[in-house]
Backbone of each chain as ProteinMPNN parsed JSONL, in Angstrom:
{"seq_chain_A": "XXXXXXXXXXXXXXXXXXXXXXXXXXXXXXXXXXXXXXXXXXXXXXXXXXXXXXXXXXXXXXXXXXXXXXXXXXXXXXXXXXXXXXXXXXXXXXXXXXXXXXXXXXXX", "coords_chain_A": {"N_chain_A": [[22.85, -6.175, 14.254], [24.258, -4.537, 12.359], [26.897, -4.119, 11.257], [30.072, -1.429, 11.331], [30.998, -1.258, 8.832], [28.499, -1.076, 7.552], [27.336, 1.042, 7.661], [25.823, 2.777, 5.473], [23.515, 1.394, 4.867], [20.173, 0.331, 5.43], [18.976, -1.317, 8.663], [17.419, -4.432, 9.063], [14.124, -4.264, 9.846], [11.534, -6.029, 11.524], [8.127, -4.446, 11.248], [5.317, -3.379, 12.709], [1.93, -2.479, 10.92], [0.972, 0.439, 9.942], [-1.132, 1.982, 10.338], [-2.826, 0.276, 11.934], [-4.037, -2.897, 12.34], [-6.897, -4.362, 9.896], [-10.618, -4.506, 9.939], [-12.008, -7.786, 9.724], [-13.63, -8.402, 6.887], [-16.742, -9.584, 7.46], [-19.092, -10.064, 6.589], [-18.605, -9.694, 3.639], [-19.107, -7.492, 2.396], [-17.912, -4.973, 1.098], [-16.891, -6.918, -1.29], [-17.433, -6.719, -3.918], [-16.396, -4.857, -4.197], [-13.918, -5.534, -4.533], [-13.904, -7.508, -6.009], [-14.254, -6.36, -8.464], [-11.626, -5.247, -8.25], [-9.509, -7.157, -8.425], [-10.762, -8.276, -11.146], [-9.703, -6.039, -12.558], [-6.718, -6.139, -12.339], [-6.398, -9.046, -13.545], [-7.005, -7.975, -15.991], [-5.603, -6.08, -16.764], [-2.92, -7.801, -16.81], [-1.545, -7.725, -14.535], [-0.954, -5.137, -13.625], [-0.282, -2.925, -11.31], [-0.54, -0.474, -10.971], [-2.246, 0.435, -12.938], [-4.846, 0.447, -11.709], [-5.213, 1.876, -9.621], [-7.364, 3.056, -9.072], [-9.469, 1.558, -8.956], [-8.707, 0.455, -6.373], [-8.926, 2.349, -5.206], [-11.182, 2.769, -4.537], [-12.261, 0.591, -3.568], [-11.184, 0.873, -0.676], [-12.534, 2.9, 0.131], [-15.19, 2.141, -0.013], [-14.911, 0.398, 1.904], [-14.544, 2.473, 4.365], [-16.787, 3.786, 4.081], [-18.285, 2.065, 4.692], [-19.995, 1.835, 7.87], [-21.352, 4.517, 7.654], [-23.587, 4.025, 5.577], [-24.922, 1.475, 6.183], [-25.772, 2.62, 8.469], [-27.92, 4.463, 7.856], [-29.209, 3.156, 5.856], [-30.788, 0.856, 7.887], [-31.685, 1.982, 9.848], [-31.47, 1.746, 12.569], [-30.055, 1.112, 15.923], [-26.701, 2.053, 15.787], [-24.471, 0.946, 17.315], [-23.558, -1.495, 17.159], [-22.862, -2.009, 14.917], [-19.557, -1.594, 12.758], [-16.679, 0.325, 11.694], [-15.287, -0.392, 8.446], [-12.705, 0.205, 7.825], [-10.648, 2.872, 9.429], [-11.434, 6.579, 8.69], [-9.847, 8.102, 6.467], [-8.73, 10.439, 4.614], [-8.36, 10.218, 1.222], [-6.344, 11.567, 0.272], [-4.022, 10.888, 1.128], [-3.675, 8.674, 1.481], [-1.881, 7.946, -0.735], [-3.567, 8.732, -2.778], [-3.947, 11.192, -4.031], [-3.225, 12.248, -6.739], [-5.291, 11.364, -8.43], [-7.311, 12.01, -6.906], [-7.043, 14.404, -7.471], [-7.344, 14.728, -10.394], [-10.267, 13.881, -10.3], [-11.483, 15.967, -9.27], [-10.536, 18.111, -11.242], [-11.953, 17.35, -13.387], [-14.485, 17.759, -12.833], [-15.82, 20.577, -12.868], [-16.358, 20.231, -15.86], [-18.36, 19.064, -16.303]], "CA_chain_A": [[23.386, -7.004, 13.18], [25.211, -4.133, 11.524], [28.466, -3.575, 11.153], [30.257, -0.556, 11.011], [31.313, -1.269, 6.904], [27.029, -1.66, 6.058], [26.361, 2.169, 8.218], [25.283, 3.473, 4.7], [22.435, 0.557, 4.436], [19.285, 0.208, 6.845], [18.851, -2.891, 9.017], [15.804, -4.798, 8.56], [13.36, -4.375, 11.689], [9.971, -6.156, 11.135], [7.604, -3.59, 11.463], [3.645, -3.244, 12.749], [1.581, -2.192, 10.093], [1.151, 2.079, 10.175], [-2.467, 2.634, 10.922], [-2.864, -0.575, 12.564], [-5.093, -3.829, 11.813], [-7.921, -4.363, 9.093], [-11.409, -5.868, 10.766], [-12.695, -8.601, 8.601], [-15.296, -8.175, 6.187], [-17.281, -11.003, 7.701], [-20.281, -10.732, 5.348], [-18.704, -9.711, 2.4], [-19.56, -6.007, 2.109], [-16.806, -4.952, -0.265], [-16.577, -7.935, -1.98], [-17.922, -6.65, -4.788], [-15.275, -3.634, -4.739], [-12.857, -6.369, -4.19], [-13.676, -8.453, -7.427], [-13.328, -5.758, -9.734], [-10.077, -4.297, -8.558], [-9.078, -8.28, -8.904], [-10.668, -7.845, -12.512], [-9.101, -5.216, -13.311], [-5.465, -6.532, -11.918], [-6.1, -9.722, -14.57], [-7.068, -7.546, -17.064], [-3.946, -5.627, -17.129], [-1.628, -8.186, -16.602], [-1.033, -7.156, -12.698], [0.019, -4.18, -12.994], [-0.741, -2.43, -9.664], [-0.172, 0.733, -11.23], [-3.135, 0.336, -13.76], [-5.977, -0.21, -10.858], [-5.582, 2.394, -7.907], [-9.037, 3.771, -9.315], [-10.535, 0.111, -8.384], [-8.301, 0.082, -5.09], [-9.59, 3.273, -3.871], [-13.191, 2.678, -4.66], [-12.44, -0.357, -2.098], [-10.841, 1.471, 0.144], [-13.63, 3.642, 0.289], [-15.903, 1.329, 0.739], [-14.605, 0.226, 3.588], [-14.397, 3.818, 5.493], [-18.317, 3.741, 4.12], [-19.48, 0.499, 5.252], [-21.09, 2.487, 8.747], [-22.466, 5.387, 7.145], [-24.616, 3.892, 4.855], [-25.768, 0.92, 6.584], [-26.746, 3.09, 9.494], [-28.702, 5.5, 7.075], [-29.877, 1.808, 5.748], [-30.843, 0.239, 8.541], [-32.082, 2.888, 11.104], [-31.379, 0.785, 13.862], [-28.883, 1.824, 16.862], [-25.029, 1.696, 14.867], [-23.647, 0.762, 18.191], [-23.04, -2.645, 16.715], [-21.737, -1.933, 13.391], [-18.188, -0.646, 13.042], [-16.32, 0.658, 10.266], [-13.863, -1.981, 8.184], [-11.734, 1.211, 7.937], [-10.933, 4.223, 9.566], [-11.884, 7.564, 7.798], [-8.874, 9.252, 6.323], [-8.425, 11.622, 3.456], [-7.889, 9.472, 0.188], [-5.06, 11.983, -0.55], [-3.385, 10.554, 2.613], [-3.348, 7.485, 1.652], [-1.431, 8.127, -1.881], [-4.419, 8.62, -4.226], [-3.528, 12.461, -4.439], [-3.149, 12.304, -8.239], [-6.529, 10.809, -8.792], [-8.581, 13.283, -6.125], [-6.979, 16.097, -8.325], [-8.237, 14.405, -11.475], [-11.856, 14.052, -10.304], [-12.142, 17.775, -9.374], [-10.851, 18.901, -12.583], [-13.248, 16.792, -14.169], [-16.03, 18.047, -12.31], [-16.369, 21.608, -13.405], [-16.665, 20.308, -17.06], [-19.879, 18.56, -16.085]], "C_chain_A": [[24.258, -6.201, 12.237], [25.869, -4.318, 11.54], [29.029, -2.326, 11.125], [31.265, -0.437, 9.466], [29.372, -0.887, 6.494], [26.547, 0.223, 7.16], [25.585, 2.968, 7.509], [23.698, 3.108, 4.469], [21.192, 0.676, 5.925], [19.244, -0.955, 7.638], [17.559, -2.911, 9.491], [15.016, -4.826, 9.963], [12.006, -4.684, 11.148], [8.986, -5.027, 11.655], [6.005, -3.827, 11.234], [2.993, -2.502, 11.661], [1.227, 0.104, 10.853], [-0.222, 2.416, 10.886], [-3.283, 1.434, 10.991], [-3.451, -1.926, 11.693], [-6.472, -3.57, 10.797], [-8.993, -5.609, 9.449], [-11.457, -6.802, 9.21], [-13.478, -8.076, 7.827], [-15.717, -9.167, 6.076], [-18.008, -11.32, 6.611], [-19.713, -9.832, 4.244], [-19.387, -8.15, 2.061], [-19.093, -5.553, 1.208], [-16.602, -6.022, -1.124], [-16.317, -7.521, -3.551], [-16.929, -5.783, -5.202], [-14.137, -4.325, -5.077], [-12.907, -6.801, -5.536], [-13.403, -7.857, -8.629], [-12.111, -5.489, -9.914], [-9.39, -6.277, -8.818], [-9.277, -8.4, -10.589], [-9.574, -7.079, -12.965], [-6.901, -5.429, -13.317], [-5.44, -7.523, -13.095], [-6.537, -9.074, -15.851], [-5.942, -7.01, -17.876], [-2.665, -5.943, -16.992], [-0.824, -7.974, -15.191], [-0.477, -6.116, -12.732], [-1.18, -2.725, -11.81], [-1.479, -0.995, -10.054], [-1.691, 1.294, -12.128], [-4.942, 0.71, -13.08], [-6.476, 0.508, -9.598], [-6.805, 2.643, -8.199], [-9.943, 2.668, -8.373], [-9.947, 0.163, -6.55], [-8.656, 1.088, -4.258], [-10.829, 3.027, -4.038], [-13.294, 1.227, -3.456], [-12.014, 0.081, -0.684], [-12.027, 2.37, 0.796], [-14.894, 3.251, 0.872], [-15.789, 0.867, 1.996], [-15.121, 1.37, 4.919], [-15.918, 3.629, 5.265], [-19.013, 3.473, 4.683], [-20.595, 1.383, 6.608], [-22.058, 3.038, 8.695], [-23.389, 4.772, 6.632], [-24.969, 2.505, 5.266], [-26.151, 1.464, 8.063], [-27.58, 3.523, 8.997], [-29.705, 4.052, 6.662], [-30.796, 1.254, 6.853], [-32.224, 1.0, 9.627], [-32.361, 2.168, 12.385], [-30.321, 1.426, 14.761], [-27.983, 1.184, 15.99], [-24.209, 1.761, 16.158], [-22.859, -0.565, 17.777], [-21.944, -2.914, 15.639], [-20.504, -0.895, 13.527], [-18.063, -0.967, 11.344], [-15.144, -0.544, 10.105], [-12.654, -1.218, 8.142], [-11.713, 2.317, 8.158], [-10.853, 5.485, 8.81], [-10.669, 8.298, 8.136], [-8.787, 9.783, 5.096], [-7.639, 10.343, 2.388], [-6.289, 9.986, -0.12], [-3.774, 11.778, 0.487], [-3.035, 9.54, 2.485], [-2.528, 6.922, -0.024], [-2.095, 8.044, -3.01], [-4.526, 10.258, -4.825], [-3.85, 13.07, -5.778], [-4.572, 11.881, -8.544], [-7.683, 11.313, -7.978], [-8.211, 13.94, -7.303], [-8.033, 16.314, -9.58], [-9.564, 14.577, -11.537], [-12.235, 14.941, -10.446], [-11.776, 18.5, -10.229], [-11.568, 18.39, -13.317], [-14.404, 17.483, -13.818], [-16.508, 19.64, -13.116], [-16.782, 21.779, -15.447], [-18.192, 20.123, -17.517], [-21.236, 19.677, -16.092]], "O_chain_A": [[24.945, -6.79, 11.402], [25.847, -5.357, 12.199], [28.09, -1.67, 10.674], [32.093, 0.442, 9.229], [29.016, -0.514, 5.377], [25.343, 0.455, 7.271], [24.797, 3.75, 8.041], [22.827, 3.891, 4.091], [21.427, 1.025, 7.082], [19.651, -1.88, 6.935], [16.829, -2.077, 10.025], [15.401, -5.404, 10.979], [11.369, -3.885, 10.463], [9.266, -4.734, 12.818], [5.452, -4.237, 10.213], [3.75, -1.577, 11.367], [1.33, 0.636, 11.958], [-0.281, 3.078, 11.922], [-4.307, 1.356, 10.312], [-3.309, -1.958, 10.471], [-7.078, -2.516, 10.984], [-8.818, -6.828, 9.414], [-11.076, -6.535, 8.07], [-14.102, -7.099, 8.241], [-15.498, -9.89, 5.104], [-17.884, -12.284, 5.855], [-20.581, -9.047, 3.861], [-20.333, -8.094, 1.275], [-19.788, -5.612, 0.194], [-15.756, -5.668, -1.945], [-15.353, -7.849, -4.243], [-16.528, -5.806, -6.366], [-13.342, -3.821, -5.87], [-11.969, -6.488, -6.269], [-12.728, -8.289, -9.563], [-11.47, -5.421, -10.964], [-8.599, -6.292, -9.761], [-8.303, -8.573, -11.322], [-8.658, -7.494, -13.674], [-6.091, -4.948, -14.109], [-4.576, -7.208, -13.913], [-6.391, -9.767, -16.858], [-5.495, -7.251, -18.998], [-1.657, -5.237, -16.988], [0.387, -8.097, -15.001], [0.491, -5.916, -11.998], [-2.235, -2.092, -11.778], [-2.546, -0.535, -9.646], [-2.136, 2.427, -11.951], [-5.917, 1.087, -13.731], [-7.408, 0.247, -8.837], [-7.531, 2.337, -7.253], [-10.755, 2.854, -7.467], [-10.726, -0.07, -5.626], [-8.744, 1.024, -3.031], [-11.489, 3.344, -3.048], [-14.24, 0.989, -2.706], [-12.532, -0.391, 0.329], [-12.254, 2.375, 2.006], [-15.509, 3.728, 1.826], [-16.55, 0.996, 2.955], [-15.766, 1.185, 5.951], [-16.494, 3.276, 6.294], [-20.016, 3.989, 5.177], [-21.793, 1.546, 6.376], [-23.174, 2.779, 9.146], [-24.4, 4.91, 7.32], [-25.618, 2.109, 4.298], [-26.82, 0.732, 8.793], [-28.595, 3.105, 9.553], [-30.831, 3.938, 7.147], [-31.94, 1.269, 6.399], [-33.322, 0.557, 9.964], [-33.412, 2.12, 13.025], [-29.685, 2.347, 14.248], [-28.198, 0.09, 15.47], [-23.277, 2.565, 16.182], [-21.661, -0.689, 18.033], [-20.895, -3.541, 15.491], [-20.436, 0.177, 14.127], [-18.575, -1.639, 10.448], [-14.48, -1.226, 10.886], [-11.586, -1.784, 8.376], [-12.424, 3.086, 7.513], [-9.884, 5.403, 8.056], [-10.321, 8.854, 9.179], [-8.802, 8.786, 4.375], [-6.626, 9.712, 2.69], [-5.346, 9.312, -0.535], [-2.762, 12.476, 0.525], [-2.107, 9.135, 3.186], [-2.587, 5.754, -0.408], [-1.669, 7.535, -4.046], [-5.088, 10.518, -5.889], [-4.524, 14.082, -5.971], [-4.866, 12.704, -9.411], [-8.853, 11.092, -8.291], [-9.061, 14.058, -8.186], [-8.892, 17.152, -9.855], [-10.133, 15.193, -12.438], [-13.074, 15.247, -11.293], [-12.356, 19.579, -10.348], [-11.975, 19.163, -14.184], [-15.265, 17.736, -14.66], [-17.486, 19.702, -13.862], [-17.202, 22.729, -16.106], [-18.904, 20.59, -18.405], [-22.382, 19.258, -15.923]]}, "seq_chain_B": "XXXXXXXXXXXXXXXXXXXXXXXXXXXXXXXXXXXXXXXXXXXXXXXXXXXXXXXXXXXXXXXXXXXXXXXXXXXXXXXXXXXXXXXXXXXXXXXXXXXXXX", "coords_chain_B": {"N_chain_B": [[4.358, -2.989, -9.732], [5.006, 0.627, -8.335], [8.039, 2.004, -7.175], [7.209, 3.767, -3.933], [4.736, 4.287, -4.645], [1.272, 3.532, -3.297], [-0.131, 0.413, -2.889], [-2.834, -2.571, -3.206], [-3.226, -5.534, -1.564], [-4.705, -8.932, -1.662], [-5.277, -11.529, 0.128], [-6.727, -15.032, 1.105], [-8.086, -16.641, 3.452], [-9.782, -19.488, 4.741], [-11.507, -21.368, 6.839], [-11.784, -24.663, 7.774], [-12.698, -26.157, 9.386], [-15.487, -27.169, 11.722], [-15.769, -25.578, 13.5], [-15.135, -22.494, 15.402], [-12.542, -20.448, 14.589], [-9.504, -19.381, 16.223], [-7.477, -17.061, 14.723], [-3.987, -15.796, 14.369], [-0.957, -13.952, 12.259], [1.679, -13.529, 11.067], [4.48, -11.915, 9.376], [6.463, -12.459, 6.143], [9.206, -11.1, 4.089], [10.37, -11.916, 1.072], [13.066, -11.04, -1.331], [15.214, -11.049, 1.832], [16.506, -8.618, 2.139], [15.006, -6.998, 0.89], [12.772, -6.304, 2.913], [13.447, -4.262, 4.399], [12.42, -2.084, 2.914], [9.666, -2.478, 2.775], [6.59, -1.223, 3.26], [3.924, -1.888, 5.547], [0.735, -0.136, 5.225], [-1.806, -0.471, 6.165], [-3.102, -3.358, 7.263], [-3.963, -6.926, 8.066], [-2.385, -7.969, 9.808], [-0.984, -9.077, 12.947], [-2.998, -9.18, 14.782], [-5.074, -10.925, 16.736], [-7.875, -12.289, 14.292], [-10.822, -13.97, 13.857], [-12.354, -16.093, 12.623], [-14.996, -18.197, 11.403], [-16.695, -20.939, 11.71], [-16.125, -23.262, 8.518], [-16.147, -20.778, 7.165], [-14.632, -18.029, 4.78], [-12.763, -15.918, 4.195], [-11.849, -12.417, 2.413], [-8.598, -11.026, 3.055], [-6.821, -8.14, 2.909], [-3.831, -6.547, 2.303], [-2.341, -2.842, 2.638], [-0.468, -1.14, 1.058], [3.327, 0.038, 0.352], [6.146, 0.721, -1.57], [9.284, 1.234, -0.395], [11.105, 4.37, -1.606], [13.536, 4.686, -1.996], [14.396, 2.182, -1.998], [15.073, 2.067, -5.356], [17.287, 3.206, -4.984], [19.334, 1.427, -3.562], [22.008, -0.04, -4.183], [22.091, -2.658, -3.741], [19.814, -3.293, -4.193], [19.273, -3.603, -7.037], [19.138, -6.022, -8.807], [17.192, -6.896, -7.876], [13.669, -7.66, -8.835], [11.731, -9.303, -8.125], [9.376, -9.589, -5.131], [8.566, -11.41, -2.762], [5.616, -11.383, -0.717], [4.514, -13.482, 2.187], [2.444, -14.809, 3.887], [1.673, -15.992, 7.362], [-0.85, -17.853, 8.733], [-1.989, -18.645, 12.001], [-3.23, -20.672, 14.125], [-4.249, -18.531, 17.422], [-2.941, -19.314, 20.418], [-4.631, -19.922, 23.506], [-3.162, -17.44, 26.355], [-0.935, -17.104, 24.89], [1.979, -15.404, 24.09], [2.502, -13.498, 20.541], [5.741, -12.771, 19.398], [5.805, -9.271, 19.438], [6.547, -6.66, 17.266], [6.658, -4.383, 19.257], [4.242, -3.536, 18.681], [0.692, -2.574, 19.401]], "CA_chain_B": [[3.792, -1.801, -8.855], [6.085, 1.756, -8.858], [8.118, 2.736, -5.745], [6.527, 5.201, -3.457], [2.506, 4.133, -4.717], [0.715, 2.701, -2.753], [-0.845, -0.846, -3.6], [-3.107, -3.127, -2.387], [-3.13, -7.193, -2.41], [-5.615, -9.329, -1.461], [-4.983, -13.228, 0.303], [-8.047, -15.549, 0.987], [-8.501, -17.711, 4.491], [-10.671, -20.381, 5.073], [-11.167, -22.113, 8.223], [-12.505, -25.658, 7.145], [-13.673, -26.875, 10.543], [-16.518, -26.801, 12.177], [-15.634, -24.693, 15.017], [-14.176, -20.935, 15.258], [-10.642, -20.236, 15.165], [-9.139, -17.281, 16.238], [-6.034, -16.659, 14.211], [-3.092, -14.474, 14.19], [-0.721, -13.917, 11.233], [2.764, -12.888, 10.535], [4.604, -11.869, 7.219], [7.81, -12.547, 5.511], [9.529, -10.799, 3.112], [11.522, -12.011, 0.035], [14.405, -11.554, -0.675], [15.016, -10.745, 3.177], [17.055, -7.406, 2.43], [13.933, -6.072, 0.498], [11.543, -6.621, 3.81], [13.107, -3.025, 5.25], [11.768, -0.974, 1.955], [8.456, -2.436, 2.426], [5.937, -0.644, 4.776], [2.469, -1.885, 5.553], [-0.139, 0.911, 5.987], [-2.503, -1.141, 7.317], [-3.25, -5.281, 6.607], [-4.548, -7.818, 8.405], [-1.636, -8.981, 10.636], [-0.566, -8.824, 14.385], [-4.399, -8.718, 15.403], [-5.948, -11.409, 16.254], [-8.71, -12.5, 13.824], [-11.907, -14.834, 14.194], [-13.113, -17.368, 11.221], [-16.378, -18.69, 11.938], [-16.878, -22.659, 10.989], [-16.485, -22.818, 7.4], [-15.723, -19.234, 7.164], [-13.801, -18.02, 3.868], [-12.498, -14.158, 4.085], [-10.552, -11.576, 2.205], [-7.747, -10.528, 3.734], [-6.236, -7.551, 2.454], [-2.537, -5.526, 2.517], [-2.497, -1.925, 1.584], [1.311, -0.88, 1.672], [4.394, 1.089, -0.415], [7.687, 0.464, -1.211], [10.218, 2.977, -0.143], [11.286, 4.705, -2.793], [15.016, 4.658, -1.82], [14.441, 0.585, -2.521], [15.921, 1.617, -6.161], [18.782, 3.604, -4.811], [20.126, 0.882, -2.931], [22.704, -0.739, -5.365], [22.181, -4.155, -3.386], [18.47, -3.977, -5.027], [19.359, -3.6, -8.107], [18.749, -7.456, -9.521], [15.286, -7.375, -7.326], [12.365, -7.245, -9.493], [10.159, -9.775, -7.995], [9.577, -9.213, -4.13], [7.468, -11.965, -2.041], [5.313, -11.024, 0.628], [3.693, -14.522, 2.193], [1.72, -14.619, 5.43], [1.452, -17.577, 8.236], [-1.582, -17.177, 9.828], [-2.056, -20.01, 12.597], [-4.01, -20.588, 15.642], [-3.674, -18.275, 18.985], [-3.577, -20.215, 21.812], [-4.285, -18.891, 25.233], [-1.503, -17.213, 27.046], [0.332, -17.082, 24.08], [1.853, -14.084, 23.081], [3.574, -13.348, 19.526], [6.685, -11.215, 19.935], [5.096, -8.555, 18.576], [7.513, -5.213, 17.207], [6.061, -2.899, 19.713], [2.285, -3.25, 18.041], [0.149, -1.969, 20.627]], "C_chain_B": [[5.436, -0.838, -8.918], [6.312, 1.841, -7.2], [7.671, 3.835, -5.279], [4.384, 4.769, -3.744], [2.23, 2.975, -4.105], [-0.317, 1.97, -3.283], [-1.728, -1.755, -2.753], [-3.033, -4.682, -2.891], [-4.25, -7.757, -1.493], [-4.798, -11.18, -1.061], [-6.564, -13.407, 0.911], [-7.491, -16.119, 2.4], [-9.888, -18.42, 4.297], [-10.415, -21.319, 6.243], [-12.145, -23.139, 7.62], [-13.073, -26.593, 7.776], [-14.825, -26.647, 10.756], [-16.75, -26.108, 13.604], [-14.662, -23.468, 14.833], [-13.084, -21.248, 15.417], [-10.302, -18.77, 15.284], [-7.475, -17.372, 15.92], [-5.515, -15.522, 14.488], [-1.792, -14.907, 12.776], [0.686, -13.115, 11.462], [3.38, -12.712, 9.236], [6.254, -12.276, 7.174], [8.17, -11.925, 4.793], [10.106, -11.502, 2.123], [12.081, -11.351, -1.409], [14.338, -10.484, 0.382], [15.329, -9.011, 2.919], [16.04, -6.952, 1.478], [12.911, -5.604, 1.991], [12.335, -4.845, 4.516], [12.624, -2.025, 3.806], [9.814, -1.673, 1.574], [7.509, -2.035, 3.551], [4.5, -1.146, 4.101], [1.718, -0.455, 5.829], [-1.24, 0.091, 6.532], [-2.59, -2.666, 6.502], [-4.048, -5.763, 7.736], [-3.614, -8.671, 9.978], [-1.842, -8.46, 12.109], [-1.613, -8.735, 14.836], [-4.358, -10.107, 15.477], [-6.84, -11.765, 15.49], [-9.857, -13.409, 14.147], [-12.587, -15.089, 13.201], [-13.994, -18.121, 12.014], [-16.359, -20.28, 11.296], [-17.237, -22.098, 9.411], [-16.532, -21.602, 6.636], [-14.716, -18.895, 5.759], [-14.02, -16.403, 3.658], [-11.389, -13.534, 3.11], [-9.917, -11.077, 2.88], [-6.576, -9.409, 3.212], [-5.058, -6.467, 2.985], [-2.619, -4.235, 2.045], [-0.856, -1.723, 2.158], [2.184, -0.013, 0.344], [5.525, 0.49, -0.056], [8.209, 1.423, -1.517], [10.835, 3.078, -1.495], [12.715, 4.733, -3.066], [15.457, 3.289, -1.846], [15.626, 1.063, -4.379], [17.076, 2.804, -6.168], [20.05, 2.789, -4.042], [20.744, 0.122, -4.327], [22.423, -2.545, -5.073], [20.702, -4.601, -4.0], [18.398, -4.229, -6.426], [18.937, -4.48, -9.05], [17.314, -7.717, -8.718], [14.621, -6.377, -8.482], [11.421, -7.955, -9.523], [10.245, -9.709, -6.253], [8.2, -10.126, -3.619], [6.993, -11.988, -0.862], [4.27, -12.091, 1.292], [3.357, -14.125, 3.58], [1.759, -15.79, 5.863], [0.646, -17.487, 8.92], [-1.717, -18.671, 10.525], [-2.618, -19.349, 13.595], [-3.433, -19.881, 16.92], [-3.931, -19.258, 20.029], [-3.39, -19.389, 23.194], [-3.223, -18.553, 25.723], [-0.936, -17.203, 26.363], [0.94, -15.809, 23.63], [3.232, -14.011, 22.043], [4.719, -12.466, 20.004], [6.733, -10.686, 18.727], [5.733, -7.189, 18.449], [6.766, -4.118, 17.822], [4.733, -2.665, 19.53], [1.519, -2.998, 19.449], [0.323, -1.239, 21.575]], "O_chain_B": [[6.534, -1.239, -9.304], [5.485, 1.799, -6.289], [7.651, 4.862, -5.958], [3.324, 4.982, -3.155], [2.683, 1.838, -4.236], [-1.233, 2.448, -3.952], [-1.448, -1.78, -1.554], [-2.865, -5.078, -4.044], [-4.686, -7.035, -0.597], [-4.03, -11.81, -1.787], [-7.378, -12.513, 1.144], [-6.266, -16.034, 2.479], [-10.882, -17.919, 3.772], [-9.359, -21.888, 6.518], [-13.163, -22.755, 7.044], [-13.715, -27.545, 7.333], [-15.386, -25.863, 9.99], [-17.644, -26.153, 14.449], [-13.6, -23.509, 14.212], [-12.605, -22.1, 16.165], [-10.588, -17.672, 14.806], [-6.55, -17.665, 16.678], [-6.102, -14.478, 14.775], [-1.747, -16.067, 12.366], [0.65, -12.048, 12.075], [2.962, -13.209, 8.19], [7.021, -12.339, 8.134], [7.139, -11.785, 4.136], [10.868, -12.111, 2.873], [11.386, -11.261, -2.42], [13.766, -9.403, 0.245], [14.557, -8.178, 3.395], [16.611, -5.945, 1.061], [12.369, -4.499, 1.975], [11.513, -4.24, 5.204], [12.555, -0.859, 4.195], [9.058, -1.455, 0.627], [7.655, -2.496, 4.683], [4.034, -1.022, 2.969], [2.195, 0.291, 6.684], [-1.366, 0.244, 7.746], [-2.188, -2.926, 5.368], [-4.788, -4.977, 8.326], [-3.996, -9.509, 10.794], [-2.675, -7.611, 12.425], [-1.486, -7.914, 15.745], [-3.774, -10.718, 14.581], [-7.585, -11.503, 16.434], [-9.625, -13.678, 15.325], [-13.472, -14.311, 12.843], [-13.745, -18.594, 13.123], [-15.834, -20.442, 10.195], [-17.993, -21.207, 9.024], [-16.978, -21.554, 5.49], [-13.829, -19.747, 5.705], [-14.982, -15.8, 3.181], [-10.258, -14.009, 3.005], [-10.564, -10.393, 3.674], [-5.424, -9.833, 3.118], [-5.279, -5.677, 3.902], [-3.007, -4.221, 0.877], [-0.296, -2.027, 3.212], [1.527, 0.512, -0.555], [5.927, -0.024, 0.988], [7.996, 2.265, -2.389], [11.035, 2.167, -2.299], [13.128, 4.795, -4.224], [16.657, 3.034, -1.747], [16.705, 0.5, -4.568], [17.632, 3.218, -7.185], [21.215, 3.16, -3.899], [20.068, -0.207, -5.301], [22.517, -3.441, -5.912], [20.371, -5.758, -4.256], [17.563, -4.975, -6.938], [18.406, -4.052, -10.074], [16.524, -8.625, -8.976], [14.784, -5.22, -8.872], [10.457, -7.852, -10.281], [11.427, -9.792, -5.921], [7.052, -9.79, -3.906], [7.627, -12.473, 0.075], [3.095, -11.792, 1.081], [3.923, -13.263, 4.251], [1.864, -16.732, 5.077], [0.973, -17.021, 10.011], [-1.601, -19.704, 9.866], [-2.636, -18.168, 13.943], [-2.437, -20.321, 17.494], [-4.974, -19.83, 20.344], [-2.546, -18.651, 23.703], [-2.24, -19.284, 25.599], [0.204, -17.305, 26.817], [0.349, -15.165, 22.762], [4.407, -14.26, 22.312], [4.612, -11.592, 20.865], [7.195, -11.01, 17.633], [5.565, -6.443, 19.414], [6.315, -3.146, 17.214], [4.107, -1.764, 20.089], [2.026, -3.359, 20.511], [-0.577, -1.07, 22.398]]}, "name": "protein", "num_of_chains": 2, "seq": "XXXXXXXXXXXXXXXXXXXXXXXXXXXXXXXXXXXXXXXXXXXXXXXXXXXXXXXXXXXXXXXXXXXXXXXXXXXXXXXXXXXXXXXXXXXXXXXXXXXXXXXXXXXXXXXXXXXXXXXXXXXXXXXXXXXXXXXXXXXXXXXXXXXXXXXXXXXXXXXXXXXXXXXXXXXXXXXXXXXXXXXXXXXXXXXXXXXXXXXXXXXXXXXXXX"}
């Protein structure tokens, strides 16, 4: 669809998401992570920018969900899967807000 | 939200029958020439899904907009950017034409 006048611009290609599909959260596991970072979105007027704290603490949850209802459970975790796969928060642009924690920590 | 940080959004389904559906889902952008400065990192789409009778899920986007969105001069007057979904029924044998996913 370019042209050779638009070679400076990109042309639009729908594109698969990067690190693929997100299962369901049938029963509601995160929910709870979910409703605050929604809180916290009408609290501040939507701004996105205001909230990653809430959006990684769901995020997190997610990668969680296995661990701790296998540790829960003690049942075979052949069944249960994760709602998201386990990658490095600072991977997923929360960088600035790992750093933060761990200079917090040695004040403690 | 700031170019370059990544955000997440949240849409709802409900299947209001009484029998499973197994959805799939595509997205839109608007306005169209924003849809190449927006990258999913992961969502909900191009999969299959499965809503149980009566079923009501979150469905969440995590994603970034390129950061070279406000060097393009043609973005310049964008400052609201809509990202809607269509999720509808698979039917057997059907397949989306799907950008390479899988």
């Amino acid at each position: 669809m370019s042209t050779a006048m638009n070679f400076s611009t990109k042309t639009f290609k729908p594109r698969p998401p990067d690190k693929g599909a997100f299962p369901l959260d049938h029963f509601g596991e995160c929910s709870a992570f979910k409703e605050r970072f929604m809180e916290c979105l009408r609290d501040s007027g939507y701004e996105s920018s205001a909230c990653r704290q809430s959006a990684m603490a769901y995020l997190e949850c997610r990668m969680d969900r296995q661990t701790v209802l296998c540790k829960m459970l003690l049942f075979s975790c052949f069944q249960l899967r994760q709602l998201m796969a386990n990658e490095p928060l600072e991977k997923l642009g929360f960088k600035d807000l790992i750093d933060e924690k761990s200079e917090a920590k040695p004040e403690k | 939200i700031l170019q370059g940080e990544t955000a997440l959004a949240f849409y709802k389904a409900k299947n209001p029958t009484d029998k499973p559906i197994i959805g799939i889902s595509t997205y839109n952008v608007i306005p169209f020439e924003a849809g190449q400065y927006f990258n999913k990192i992961q969502c909900f789409c191009f999969e299959e899904q499965r809503l149980n009778p009566q079923e009501e899920v979150d469905m969440p986007v995590f994603f970034y907009i390129d950061p070279e969105f406000v060097e393009d001069p043609k973005m310049a007057k964008v400052d609201l950017i809509t990202l809607s979904y269509t999720f509808f029924e698979a039917k057997e044998g059907q397949k989306l034409p799907l950008p390479g996913y899988q």
